[in-house]
C-alpha positions in Angstrom: -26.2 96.5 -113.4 -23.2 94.1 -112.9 -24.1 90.2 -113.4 -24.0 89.4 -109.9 -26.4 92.1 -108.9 -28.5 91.0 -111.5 -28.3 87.3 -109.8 -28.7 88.9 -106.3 -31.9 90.5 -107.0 -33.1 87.4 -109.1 -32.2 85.4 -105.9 -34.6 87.8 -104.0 -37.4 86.5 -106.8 -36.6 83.0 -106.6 -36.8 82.6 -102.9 -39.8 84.4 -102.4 -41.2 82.6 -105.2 -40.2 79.3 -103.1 -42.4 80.8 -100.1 -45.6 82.3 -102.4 -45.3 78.0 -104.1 -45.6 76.4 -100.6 -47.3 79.1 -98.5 -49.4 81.0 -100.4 -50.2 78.4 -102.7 -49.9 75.4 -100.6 -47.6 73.1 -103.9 -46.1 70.0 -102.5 -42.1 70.4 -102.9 -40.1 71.1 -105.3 -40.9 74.8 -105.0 -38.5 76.3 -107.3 -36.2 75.2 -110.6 -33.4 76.1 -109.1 -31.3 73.4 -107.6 -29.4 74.6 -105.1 -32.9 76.3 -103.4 -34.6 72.7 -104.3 -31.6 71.1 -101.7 -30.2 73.4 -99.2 -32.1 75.8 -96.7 -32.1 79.8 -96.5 -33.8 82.3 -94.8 -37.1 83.9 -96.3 -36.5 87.1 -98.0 -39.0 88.9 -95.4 -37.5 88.9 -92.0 -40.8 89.0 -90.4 -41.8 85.2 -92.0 -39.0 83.3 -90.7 -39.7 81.5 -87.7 -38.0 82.3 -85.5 -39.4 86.0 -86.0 -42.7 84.6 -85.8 -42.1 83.1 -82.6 -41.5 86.2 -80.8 -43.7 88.3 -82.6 -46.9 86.7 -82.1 -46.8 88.0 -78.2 -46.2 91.3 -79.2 -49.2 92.1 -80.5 -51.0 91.5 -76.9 -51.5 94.1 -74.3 -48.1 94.2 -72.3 -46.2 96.9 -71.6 -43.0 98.0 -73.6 -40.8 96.6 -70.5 -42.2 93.1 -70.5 -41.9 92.8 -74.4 -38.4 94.1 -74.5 -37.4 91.7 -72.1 -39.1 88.6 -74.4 -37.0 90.0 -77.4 -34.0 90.2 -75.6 -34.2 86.7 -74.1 -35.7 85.2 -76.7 -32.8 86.5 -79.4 -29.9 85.2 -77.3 -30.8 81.5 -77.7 -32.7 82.3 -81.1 -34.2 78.9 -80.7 -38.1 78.3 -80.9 -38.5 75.9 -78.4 -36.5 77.8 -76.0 -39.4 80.6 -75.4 -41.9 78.0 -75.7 -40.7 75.2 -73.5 -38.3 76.4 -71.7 -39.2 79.9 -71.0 -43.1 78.7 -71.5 -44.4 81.4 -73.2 -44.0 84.9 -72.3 -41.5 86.6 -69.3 -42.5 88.5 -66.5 -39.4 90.3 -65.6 -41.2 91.1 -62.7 -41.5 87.7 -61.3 -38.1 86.3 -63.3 -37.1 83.7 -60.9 -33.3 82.7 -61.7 -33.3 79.5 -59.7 -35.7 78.0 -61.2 -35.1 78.8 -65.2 -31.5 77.7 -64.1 -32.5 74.3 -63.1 -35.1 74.2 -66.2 -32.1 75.0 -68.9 -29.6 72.7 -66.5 -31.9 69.6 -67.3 -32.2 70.4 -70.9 -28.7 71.0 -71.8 -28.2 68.1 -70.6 -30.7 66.5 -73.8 -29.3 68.6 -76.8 -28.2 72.1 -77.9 -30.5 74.9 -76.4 -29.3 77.8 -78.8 -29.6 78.3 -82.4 -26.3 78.3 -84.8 -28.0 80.8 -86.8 -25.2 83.7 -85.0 -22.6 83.3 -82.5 -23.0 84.6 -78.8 -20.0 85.6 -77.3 -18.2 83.4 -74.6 -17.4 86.4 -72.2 -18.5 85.3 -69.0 -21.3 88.1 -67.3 -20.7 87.4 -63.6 -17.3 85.3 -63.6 -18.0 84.5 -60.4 -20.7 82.0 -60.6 -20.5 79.3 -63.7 -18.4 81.4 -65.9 -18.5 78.4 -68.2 -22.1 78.0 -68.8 -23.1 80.4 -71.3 -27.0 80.0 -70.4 -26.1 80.5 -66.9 -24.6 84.0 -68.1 -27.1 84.9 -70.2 -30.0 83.9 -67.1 -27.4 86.0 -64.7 -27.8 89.1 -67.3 -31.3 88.7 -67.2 -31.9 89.0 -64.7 -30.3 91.9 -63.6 -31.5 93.9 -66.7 -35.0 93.8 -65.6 -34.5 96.2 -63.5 -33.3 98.9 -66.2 -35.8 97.9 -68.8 -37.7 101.5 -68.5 -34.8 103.4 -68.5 -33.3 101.6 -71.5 -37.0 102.0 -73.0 -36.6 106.1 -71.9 -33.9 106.3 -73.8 -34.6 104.8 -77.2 -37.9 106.7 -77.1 -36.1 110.0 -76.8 -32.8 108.9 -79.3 -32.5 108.6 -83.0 -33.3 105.0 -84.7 -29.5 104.7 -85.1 -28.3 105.7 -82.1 -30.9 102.8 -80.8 -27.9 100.2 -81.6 -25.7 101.7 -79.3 -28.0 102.0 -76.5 -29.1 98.6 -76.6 -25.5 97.3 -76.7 -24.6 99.8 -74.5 -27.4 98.7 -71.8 -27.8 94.8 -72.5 -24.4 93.1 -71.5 -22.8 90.4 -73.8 -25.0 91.8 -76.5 -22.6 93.2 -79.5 -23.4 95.5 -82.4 -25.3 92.4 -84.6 -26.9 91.1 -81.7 -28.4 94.9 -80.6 -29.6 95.2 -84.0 -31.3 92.2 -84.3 -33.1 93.1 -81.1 -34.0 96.5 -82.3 -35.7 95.2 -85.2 -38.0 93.1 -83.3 -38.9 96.1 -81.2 -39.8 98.0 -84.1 -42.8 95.3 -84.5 -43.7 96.1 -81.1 -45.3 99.2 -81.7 -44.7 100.4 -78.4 -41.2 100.4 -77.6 -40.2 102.5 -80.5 -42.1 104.2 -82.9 -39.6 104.0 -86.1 -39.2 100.9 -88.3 -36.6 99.0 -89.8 -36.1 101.5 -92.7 -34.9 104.0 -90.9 -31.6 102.1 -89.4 -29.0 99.7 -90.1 -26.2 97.5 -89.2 -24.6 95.7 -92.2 -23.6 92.4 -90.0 -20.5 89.7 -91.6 -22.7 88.1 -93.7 -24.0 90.7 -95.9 -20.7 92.3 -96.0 -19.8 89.3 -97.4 -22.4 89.6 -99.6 -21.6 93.2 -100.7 -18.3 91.8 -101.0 -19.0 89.9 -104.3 -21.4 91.9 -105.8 -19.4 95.0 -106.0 -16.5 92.8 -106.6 -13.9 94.4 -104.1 -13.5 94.4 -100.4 -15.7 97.1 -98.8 -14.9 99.0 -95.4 -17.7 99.7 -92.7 -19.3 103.3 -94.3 -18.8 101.4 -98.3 -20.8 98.6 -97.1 -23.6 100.9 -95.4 -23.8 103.0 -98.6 -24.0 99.8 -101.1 -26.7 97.9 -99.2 -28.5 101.3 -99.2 -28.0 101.7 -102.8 -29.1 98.2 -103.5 -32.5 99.3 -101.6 -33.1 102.0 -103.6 -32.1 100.1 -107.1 -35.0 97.6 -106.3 -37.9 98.6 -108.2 -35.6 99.3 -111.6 -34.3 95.7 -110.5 -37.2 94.0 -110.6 -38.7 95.8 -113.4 -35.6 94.9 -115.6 -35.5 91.2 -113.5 -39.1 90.7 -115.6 -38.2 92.2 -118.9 -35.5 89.6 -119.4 -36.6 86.0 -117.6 -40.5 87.2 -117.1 -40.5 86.6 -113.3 -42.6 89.2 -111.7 -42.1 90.2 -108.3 -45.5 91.7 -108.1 -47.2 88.1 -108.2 -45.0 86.1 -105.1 -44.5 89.7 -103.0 -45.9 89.5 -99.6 -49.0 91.2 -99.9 -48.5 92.7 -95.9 -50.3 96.4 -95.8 -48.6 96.8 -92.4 -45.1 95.8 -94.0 -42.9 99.5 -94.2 -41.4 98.3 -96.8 -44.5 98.2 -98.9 -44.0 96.7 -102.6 -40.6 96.1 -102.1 -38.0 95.2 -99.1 -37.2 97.5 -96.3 -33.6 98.2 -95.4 -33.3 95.4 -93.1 -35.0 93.1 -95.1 -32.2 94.3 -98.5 -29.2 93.3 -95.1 -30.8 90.1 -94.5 -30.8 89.2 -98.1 -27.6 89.6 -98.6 -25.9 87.5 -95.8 -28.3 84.5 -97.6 -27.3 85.8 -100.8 -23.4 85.2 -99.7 -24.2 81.1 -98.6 -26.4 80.8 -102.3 -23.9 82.5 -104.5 -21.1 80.1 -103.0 -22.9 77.0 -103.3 -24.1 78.0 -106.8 -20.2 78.0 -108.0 -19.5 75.0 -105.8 -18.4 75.4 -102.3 -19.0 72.7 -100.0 -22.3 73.0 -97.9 -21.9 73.6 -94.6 -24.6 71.3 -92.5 -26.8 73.7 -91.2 -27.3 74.9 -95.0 -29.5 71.5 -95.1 -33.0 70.6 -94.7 -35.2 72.5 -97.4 -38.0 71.6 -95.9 -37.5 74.2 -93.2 -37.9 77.0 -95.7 
């Protein structure tokens, strides 16, 4: 393997390794040698124990129907921002009694105190009805919502009877201002649903900016759309040879800081998803190892 896959998968290691330290094993701070995970933040390595995952996820377990958990995904992901659901939507949706009025009122006040979405990814600007507050991006995203509620079990018909792929473009397709990332992101939280789809995140993928980016240095050229699919698949498949080799040469041993998840579909090792994900952090550490300026959001390691 090249030197900077090398690094990539030994970046997989040492991040985990900084969630098994202060998780798992409950160490004060610093988890990890390395300096630049010591003093800037990134995403864990397992999609499903970030939190904004978490936030979302912990409803779906309950006994709702597909439509109502669709619609907490989809509302939840456009503002990606914890306290959104839990304040400001208080809890969990009923598209059935979604009252616009008054979660435009609730979202007015609140704007008016800070930021309610997350920087993690951008939303478009494109207003949804241009007629009312075309400016107000939470006013268009409310509008959209409420709307869609009334197609949730069609949209649900379809991805039940559609390959995992085609499940992208039929939730971009059917949820306005929501682009090809955006529709992925979605569908990967539905696959944790259990019953709104019955694949996982294995079996489809959208290679979003950031691990293109990623893919970008690794393989040391400039990759188009179908090279960037094929890589991040390869790198998926190279895993267990990488971390075999990863411990024959520093002694680090995925097996000991792995999440230990039986449900996980990745099982020992990272699903697709979970490969995509790593890469787009991999991109932000691999820069600020060879000295880029860090962006401010890239702070506060205490929020790993």
């Amino acid at each position: 393997m090249s030197d900077i896959k090398d690094a990539f998968f030994e970046f997989i290691y040492d991040r985990q390794a900084v969630w098994y330290n202060r998780t798992f094993l409950g160490k004060p701070a610093p988890w990890s040698d390395d300096v630049v995970l010591q003093n800037f933040k990134f995403c864990n390595v397992y999609r499903e124990l970030d939190g904004g995952t978490l936030a979302i996820t912990r409803y779906l377990d309950k006994d709702f129907s597909p439509e109502r958990k669709l619609f907490n995904i989809i509302a939840y992901r456009f503002f990606n921002r914890r306290d959104t659901i839990e304040n400001l939507f208080g809890g969990f949706l009923d598209p059935e009694n979604f009252d616009f009025k008054y979660f435009e009122k609730r979202f007015d006040e609140k704007k008016k105190e800070g930021n309610i979405f997350s920087n993690a990814y951008l939303i478009t600007a494109h207003a949804y009805n241009p007629q009312y507050r075309a400016k107000d991006k939470h006013i268009q995203i409310l509008l959209m919502l409420n709307d869609l509620r009334f197609k949730l079990h069609d949209v649900i018909e379809e991805l039940q009877h559609s390959s995992p792929q085609e499940g992208i473009n039929i939730i971009s397709r059917s949820v306005a201002l929501a682009g090809p990332f955006l529709s992925g992101q979605i569908l990967l939280d539905a696959t944790y649903a259990h019953n709104i789809v019955s694949y996982t995140s294995n079996d489809f993928l959208i290679v979003g900016p950031g691990a293109h980016w990623g893919l970008n240095i690794i393989f040391g050229k400039k990759l188009n759309k179908k090279q960037a699919d094929e890589k991040c698949r390869q790198l998926w498949q190279e895993q267990a040879q990488a971390f075999s080799e990863l411990k024959k040469q520093t002694g680090k041993d995925w097996e000991k800081v792995r999440w230990t998840n039986p449900n996980y579909c990745g099982g020992n090792f990272l699903s697709l998803h979970d490969i995509q994900n790593s890469l787009c952090e991999f991109r932000k550490y691999w820069r600020l190892k060879n000295g880029e300026n860090a962006k401010r959001r890239y702070f506060n390691p205490l929020a790993l």
